[in-house]
C-alpha positions as CSV (number, residue, x, y, z in Angstrom):
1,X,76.0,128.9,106.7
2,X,79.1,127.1,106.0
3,X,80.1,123.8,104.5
4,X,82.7,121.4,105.0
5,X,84.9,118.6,103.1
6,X,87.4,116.2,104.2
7,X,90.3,115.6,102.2
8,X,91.6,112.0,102.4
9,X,95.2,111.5,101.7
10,X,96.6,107.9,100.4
11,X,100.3,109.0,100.1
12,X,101.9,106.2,102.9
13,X,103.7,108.6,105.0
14,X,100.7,111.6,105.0
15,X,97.6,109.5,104.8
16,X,95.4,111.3,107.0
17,X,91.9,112.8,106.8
18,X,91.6,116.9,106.9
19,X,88.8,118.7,107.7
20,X,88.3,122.0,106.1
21,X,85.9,124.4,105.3
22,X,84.8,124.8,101.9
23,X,85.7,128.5,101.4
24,X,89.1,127.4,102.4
25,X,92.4,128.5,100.0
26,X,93.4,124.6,100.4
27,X,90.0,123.1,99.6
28,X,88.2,125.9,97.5
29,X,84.7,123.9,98.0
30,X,85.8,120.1,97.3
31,X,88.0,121.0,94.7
32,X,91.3,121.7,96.1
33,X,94.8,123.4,94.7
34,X,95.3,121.0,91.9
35,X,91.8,119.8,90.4
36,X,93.7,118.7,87.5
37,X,95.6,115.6,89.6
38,X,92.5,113.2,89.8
39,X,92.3,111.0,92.1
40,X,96.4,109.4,92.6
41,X,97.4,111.5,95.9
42,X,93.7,111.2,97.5
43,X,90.0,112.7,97.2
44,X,87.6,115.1,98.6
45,X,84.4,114.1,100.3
46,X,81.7,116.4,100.8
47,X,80.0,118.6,101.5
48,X,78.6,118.2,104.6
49,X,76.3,120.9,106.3
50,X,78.2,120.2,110.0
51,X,81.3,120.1,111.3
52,X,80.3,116.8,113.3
53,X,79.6,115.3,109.9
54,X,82.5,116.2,108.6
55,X,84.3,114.4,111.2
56,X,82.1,111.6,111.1
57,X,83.1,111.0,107.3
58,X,86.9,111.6,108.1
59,X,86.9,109.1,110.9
60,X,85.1,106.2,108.5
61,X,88.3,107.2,106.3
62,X,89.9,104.8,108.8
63,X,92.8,107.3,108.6
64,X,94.0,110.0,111.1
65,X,92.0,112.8,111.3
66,X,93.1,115.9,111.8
67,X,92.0,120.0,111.2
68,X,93.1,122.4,108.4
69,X,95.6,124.6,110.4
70,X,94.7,127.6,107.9
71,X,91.1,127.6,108.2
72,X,90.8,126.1,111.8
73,X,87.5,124.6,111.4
74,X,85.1,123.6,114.3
């Protein structure tokens, strides 16, 4: 069964919400690329046990939402 987490970005000009799944290169279950960075750029939510949750969570990021083009969840 897979999991999911949403990344929310604060940086101005890339907020947005991504949905990915946890095995995924960019999220590597909640704790992305750089766990090191804290919390400046943004933070992980997660994980949810359904893709509709995910996007649920994303959307009450009140950012854009989008998918992870590398892991293509759905």
């Amino acid at each position: 069964m897979s999991t999911f987490h949403v990344y929310e970005n604060y940086r101005g000009d890339q907020s947005k919400a991504k949905i990915h799944f946890a095995s995924c290169q960019w999220c590597n279950f909640g704790e992305g690329i750089h766990p090191e960075a804290g919390d400046e750029n943004g933070r992980w939510h997660g994980p949810f046990n359904t893709f509709e949750a995910a996007d649920d969570a994303a959307y009450e990021t009140g950012r854009p939402v989008k998918k992870c083009k590398k892991c293509k969840p759905s």
